[in-house]
N, CA, C and O atoms as a Tripos MOL2 file, in Angstrom:
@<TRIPOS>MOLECULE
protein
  276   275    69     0     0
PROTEIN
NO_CHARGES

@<TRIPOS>ATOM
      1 N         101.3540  133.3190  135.9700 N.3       1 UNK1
      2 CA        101.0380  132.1490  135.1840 C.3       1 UNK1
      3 C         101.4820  132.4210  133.7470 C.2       1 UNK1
      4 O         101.0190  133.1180  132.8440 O.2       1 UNK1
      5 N         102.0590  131.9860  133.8060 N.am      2 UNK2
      6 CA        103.0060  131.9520  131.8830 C.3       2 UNK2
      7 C         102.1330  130.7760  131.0250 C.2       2 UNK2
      8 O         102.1360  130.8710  129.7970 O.2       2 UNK2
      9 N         101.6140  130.0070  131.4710 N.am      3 UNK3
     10 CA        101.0750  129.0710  130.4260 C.3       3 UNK3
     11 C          99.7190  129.0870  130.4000 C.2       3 UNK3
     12 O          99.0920  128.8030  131.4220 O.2       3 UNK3
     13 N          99.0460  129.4400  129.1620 N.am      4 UNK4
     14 CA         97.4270  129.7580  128.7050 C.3       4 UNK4
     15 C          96.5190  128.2940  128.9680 C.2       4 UNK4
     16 O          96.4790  127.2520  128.3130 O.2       4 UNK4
     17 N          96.0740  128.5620  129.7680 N.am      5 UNK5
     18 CA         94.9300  126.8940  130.1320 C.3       5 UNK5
     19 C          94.6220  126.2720  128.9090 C.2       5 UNK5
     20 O          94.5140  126.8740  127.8410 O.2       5 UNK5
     21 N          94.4680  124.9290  129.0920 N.am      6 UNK6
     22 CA         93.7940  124.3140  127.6450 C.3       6 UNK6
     23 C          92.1030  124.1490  128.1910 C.2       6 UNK6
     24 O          91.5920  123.1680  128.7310 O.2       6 UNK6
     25 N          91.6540  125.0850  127.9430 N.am      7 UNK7
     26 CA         90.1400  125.0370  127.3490 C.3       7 UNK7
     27 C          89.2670  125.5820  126.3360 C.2       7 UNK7
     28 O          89.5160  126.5070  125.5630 O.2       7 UNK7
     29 N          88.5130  125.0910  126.4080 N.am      8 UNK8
     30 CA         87.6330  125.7990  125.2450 C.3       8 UNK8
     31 C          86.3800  126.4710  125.7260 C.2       8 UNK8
     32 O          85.8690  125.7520  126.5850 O.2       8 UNK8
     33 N          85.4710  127.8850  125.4580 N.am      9 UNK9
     34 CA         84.6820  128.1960  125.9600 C.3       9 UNK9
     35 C          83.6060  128.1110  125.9080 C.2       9 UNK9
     36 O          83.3340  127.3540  124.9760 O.2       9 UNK9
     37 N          82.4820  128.5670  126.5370 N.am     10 UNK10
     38 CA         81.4210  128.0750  125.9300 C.3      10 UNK10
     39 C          81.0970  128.2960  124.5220 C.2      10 UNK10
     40 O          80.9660  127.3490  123.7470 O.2      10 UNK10
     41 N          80.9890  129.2870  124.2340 N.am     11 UNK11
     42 CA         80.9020  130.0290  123.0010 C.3      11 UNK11
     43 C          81.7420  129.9330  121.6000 C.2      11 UNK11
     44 O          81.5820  130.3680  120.4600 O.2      11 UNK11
     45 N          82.8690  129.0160  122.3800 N.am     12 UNK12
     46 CA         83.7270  128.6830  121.3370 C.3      12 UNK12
     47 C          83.3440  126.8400  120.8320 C.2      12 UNK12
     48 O          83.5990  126.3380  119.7370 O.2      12 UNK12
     49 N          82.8510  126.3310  121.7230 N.am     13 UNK13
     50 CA         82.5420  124.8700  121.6120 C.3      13 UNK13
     51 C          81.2850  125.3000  121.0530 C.2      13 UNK13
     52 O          80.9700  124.3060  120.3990 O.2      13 UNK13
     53 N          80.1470  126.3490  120.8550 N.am     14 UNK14
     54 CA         79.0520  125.7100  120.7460 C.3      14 UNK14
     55 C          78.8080  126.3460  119.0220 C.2      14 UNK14
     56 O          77.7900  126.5220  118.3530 O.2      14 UNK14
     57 N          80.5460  126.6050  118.6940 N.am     15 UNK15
     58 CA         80.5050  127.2130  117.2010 C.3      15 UNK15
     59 C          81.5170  125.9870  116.5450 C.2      15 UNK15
     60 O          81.4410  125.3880  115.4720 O.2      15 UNK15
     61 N          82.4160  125.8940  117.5830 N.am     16 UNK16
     62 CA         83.0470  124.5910  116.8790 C.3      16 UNK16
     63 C          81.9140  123.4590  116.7170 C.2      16 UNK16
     64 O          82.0750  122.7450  115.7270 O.2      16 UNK16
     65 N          80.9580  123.2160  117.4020 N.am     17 UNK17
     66 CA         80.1260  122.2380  117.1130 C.3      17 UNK17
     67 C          79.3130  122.2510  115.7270 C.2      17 UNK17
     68 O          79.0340  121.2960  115.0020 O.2      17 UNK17
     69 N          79.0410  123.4970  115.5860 N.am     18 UNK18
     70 CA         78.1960  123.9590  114.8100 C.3      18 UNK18
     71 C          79.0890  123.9330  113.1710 C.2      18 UNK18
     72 O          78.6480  123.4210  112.1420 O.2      18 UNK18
     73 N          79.9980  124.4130  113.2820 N.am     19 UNK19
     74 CA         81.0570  123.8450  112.1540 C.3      19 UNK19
     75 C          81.2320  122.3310  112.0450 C.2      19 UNK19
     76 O          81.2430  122.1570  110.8260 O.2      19 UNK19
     77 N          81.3480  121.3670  112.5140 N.am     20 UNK20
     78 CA         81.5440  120.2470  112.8970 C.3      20 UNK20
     79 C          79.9530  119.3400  112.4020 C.2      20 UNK20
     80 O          79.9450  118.1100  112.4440 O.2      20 UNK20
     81 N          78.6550  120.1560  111.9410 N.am     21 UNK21
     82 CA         77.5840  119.5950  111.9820 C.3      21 UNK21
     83 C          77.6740  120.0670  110.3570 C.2      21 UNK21
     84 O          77.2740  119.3170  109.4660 O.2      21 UNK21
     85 N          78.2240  121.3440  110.0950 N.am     22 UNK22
     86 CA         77.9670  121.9130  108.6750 C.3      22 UNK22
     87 C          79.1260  120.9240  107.5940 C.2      22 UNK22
     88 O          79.1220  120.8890  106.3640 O.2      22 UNK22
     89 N          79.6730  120.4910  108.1620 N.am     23 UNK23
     90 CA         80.4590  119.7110  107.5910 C.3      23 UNK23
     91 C          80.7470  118.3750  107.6690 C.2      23 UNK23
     92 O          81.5330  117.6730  107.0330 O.2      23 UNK23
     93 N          79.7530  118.0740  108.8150 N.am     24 UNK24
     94 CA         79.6990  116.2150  108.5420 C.3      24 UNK24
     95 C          78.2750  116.1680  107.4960 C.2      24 UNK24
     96 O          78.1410  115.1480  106.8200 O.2      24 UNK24
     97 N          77.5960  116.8790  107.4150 N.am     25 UNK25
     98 CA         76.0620  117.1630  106.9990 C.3      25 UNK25
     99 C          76.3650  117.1710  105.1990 C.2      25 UNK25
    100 O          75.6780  116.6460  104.3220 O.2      25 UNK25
    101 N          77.7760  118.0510  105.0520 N.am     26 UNK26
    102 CA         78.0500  118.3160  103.6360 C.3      26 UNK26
    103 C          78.7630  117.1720  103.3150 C.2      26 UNK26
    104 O          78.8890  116.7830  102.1540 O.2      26 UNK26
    105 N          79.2470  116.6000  104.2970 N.am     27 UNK27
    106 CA         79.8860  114.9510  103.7770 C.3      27 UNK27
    107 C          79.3860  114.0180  103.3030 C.2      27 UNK27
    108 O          79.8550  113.3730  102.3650 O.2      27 UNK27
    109 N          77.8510  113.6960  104.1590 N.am     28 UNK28
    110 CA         77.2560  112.8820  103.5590 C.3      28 UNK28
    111 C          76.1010  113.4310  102.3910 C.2      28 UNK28
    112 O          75.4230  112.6750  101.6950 O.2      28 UNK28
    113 N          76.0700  114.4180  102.3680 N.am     29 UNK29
    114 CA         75.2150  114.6110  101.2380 C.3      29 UNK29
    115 C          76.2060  114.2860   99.7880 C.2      29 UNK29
    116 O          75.7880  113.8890   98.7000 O.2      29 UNK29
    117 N          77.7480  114.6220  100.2100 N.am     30 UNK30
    118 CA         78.2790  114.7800   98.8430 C.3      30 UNK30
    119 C          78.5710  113.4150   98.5550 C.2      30 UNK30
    120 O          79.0470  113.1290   97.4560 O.2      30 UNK30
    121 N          78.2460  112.1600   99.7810 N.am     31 UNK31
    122 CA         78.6890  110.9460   99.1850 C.3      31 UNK31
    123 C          77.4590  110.1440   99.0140 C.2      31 UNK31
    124 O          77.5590  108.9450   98.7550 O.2      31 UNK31
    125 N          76.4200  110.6590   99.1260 N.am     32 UNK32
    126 CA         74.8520  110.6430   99.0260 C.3      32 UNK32
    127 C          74.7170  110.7540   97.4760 C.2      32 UNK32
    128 O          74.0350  109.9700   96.8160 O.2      32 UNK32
    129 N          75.4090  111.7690   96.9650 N.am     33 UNK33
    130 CA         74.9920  112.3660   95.5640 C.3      33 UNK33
    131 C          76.4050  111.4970   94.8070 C.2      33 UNK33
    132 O          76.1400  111.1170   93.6670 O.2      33 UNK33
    133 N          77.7100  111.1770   95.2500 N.am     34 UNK34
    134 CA         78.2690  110.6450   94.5160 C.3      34 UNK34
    135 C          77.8490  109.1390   93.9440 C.2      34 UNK34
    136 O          78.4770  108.6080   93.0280 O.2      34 UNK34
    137 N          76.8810  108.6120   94.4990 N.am     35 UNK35
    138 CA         76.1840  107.4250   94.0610 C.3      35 UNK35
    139 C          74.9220  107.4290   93.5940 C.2      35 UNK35
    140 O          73.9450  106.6850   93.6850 O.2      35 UNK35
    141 N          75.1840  108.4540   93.0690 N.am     36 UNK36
    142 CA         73.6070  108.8680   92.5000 C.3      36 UNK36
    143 C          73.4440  109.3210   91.0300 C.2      36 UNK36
    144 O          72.4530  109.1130   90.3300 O.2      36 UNK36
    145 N          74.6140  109.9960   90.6610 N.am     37 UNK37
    146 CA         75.4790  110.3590   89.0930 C.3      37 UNK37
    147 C          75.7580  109.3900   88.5550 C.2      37 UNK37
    148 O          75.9380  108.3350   89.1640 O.2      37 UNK37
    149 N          75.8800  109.5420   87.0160 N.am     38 UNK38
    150 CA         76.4430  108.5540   86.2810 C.3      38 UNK38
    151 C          77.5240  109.1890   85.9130 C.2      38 UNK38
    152 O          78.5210  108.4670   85.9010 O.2      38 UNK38
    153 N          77.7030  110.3650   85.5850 N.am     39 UNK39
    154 CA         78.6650  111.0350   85.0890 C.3      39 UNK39
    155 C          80.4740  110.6740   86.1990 C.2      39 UNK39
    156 O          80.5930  111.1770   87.3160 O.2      39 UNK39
    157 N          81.2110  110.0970   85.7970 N.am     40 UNK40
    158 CA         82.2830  109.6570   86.5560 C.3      40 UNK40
    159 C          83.1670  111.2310   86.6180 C.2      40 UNK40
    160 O          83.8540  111.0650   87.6260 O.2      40 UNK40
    161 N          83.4650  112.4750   86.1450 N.am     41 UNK41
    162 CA         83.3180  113.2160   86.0310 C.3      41 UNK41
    163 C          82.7100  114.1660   87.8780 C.2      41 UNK41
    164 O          83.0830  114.7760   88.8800 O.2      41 UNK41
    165 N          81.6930  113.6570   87.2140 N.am     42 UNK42
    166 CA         80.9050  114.2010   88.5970 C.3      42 UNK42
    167 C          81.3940  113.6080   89.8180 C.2      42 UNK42
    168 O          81.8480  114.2020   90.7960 O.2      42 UNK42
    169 N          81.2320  112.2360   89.6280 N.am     43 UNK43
    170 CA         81.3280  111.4590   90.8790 C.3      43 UNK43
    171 C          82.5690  111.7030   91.4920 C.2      43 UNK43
    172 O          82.7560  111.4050   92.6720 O.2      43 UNK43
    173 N          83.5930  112.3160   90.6590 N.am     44 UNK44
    174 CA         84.9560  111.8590   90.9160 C.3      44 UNK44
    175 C          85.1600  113.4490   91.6040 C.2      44 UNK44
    176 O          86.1310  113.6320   92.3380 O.2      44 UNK44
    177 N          84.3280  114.4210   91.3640 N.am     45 UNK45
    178 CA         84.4340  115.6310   92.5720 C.3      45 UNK45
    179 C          83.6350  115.9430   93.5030 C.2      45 UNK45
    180 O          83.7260  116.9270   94.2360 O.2      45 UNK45
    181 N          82.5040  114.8010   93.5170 N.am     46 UNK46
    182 CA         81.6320  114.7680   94.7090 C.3      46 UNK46
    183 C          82.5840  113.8390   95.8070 C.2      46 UNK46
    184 O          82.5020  113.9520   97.0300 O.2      46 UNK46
    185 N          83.3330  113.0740   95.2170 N.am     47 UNK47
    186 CA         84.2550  112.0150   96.1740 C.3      47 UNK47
    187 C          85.3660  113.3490   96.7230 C.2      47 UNK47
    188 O          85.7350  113.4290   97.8940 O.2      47 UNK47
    189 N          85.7180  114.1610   95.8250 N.am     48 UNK48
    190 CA         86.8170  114.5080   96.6000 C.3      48 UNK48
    191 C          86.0620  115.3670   97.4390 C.2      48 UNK48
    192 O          86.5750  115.4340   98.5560 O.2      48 UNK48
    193 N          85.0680  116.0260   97.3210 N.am     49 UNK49
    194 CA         84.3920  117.2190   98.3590 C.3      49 UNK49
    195 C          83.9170  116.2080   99.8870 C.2      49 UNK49
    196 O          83.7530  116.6830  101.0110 O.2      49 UNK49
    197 N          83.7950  114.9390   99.5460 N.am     50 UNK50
    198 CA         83.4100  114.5360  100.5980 C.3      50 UNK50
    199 C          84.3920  113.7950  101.1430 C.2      50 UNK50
    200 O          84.0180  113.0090  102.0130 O.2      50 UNK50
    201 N          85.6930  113.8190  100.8510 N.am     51 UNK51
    202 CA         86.7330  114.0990  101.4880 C.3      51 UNK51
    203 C          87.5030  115.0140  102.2450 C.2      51 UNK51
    204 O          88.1730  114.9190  103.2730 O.2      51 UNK51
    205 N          87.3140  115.6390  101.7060 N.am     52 UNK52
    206 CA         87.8530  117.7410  102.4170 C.3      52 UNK52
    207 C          86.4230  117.8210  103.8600 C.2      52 UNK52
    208 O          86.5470  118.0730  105.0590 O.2      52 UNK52
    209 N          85.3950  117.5430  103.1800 N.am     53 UNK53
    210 CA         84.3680  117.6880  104.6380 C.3      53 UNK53
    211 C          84.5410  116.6120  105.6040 C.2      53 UNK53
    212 O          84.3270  116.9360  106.7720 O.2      53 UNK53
    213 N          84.8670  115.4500  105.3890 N.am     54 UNK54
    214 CA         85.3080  114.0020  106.1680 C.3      54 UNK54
    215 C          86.2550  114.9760  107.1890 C.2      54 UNK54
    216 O          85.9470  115.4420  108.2860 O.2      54 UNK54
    217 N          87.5700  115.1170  106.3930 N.am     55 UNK55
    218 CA         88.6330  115.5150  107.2080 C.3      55 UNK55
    219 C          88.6630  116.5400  107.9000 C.2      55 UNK55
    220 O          89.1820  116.4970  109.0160 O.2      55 UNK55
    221 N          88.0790  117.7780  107.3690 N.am     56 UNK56
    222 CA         87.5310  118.9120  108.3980 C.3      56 UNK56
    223 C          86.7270  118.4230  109.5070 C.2      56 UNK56
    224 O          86.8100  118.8790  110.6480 O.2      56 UNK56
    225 N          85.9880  117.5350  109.1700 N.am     57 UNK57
    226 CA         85.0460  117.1810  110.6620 C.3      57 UNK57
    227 C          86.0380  116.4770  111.4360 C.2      57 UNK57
    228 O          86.3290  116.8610  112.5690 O.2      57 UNK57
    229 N          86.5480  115.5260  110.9280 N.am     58 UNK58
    230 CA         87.6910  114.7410  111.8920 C.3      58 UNK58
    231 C          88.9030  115.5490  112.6850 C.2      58 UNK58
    232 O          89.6140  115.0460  113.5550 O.2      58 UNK58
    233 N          88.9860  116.9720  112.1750 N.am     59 UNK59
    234 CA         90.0940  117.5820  112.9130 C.3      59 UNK59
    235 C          89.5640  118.6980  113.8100 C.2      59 UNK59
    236 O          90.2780  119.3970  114.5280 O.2      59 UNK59
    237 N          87.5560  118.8420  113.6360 N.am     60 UNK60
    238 CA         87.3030  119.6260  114.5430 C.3      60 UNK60
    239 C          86.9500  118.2890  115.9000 C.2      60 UNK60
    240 O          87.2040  118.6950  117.0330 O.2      60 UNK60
    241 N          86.5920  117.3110  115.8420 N.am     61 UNK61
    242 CA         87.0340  116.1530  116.3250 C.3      61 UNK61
    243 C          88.0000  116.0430  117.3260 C.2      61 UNK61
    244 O          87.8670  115.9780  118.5480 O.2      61 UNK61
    245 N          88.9430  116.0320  116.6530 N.am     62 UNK62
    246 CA         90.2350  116.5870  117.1790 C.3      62 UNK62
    247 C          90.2590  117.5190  118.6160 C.2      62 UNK62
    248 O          90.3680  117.4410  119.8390 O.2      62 UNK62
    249 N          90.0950  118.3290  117.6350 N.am     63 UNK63
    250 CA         90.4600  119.7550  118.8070 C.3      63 UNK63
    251 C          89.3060  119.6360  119.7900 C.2      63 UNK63
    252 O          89.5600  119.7560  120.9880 O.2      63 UNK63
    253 N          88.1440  119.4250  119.4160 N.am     64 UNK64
    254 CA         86.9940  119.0840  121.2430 C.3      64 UNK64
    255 C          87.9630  118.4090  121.6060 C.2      64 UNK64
    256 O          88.6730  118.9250  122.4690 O.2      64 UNK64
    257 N          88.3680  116.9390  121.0560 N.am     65 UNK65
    258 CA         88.8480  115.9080  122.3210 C.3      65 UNK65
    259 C          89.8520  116.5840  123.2450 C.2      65 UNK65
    260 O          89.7500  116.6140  124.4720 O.2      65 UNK65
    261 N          91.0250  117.2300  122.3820 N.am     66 UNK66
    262 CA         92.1580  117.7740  123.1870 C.3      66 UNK66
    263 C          91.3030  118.8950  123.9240 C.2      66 UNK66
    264 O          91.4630  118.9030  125.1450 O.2      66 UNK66
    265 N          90.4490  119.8170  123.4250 N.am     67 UNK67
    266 CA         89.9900  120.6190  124.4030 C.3      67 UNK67
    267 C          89.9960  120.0970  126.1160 C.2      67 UNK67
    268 O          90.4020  120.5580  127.1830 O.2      67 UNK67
    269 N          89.2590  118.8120  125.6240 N.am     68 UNK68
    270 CA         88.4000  118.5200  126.9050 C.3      68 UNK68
    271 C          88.9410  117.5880  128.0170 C.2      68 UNK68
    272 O          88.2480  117.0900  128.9040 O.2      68 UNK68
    273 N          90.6930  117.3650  127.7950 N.am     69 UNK69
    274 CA         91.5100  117.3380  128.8290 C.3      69 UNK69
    275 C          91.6840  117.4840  129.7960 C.2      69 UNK69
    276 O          92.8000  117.2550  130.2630 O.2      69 UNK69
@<TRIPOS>BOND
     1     1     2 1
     2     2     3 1
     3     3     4 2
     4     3     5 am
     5     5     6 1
     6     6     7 1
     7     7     8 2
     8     7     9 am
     9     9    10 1
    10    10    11 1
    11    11    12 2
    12    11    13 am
    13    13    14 1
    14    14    15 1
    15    15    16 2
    16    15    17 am
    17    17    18 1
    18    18    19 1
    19    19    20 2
    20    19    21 am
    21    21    22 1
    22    22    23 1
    23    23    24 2
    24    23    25 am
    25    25    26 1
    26    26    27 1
    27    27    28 2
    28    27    29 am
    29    29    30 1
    30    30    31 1
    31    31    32 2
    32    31    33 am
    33    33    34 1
    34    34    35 1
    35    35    36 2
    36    35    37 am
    37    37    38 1
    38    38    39 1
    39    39    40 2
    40    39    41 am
    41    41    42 1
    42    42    43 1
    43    43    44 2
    44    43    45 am
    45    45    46 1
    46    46    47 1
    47    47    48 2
    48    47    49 am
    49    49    50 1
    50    50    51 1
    51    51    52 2
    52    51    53 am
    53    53    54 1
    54    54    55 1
    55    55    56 2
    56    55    57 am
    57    57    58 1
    58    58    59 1
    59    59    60 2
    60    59    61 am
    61    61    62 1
    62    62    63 1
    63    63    64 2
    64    63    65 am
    65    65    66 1
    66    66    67 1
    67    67    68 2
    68    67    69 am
    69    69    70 1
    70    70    71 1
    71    71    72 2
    72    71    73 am
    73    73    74 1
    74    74    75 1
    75    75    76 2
    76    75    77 am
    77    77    78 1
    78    78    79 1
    79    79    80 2
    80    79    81 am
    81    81    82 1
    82    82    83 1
    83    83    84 2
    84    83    85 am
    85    85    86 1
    86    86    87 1
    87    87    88 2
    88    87    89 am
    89    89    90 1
    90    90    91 1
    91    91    92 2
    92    91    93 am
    93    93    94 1
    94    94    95 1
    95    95    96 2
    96    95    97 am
    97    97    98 1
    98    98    99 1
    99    99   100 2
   100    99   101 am
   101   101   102 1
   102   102   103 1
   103   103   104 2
   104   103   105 am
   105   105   106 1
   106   106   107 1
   107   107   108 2
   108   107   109 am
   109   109   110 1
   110   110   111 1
   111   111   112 2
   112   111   113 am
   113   113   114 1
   114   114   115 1
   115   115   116 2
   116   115   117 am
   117   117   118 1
   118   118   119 1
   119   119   120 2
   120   119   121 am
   121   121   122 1
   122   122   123 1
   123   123   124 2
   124   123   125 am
   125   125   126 1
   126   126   127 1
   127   127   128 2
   128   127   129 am
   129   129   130 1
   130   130   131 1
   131   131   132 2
   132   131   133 am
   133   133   134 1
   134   134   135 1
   135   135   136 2
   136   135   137 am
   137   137   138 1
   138   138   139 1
   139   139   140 2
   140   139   141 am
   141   141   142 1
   142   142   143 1
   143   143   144 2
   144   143   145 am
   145   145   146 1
   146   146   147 1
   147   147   148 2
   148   147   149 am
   149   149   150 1
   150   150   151 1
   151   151   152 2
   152   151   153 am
   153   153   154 1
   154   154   155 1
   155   155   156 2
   156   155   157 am
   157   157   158 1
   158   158   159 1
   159   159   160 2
   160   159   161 am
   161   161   162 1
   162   162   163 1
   163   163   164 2
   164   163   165 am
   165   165   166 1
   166   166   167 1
   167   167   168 2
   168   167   169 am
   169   169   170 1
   170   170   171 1
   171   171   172 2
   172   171   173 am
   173   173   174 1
   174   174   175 1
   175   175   176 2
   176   175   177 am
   177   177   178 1
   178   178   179 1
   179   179   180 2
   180   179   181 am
   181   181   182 1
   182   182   183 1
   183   183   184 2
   184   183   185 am
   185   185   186 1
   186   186   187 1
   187   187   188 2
   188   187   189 am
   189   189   190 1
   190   190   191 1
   191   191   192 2
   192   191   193 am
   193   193   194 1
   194   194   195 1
   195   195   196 2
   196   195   197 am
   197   197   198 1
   198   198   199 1
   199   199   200 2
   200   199   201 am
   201   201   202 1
   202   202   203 1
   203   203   204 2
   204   203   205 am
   205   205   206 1
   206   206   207 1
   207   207   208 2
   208   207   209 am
   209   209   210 1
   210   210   211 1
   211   211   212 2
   212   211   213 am
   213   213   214 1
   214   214   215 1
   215   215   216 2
   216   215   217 am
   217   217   218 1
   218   218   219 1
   219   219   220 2
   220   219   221 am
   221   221   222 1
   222   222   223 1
   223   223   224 2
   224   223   225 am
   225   225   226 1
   226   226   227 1
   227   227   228 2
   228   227   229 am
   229   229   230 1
   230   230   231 1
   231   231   232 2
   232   231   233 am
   233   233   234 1
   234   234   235 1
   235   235   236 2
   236   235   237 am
   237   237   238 1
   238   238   239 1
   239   239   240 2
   240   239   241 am
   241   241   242 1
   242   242   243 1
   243   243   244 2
   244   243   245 am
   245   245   246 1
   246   246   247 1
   247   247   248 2
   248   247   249 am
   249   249   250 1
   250   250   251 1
   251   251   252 2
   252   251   253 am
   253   253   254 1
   254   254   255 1
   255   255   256 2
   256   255   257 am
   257   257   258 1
   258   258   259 1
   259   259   260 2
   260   259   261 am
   261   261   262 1
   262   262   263 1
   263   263   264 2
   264   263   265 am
   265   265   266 1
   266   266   267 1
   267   267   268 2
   268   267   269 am
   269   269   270 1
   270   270   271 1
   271   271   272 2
   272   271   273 am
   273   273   274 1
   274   274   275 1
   275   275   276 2
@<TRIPOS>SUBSTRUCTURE
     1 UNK1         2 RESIDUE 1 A UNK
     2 UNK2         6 RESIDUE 1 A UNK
     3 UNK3        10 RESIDUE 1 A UNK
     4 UNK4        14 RESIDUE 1 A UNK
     5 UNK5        18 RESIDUE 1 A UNK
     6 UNK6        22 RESIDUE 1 A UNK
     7 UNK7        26 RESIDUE 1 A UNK
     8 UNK8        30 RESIDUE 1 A UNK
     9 UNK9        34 RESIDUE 1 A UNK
    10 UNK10       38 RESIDUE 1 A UNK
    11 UNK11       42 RESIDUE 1 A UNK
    12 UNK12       46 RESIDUE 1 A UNK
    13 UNK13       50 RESIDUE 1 A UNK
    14 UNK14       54 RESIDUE 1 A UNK
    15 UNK15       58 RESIDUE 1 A UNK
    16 UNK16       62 RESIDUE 1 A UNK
    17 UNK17       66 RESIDUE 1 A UNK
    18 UNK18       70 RESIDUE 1 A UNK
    19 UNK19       74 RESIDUE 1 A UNK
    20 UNK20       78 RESIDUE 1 A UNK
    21 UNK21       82 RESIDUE 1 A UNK
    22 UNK22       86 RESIDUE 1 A UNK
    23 UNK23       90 RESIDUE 1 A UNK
    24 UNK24       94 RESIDUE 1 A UNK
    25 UNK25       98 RESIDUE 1 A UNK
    26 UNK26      102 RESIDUE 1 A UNK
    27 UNK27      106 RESIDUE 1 A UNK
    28 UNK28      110 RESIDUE 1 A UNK
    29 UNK29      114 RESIDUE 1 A UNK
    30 UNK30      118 RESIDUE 1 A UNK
    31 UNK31      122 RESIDUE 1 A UNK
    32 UNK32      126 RESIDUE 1 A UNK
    33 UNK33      130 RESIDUE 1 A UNK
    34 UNK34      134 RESIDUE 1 A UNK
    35 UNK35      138 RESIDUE 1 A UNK
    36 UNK36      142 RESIDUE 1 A UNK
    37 UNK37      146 RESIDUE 1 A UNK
    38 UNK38      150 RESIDUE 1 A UNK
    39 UNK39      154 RESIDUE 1 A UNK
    40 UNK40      158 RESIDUE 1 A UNK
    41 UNK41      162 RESIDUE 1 A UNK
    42 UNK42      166 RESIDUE 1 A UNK
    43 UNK43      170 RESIDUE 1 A UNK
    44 UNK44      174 RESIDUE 1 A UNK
    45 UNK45      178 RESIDUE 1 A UNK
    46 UNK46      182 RESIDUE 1 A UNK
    47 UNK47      186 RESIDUE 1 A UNK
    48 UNK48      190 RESIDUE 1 A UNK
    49 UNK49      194 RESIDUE 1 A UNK
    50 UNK50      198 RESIDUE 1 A UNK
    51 UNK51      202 RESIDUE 1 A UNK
    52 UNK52      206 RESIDUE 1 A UNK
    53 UNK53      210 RESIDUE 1 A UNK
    54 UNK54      214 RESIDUE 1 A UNK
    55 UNK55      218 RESIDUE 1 A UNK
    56 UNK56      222 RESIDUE 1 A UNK
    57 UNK57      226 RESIDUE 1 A UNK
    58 UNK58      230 RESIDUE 1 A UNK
    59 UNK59      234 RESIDUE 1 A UNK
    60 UNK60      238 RESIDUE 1 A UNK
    61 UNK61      242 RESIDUE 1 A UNK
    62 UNK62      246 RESIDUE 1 A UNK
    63 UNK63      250 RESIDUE 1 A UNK
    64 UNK64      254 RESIDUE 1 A UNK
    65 UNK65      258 RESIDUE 1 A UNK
    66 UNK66      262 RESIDUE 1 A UNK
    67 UNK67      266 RESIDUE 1 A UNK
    68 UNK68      270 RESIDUE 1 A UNK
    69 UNK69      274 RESIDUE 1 A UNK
């Protein structure tokens, strides 16, 4: 067999999940707190942090779905 199965293991899904919770969790807190500042300053790097955690969750997202092929 030359070609490596597409799965994921247990142990590997139940850390990708766990990444996937630490970072939808930091998403909404950071867009929780970006409407909560007055400082535009502030707001304007709580928006981008809860962008970088958006998209990290969306690409561990990702990889379950293709996992689970």
């Amino acid at each position: 067999m030359n070609n490596v199965p597409n799965i994921i293991s247990t142990k590997d899904l139940s850390y990708i999940s766990d990444m996937f919770e630490w970072n939808f969790t930091a998403a909404k807190k950071a867009l929780h707190y970006s409407n909560e500042v007055t400082s535009e300053e502030i707001k304007n790097e709580l928006e981008n942090i809860y962008e970088m955690h958006k998209n990290i969750s969306s690409n561990l997202l990702n990889l379950l779905n293709e996992g689970g092929k």
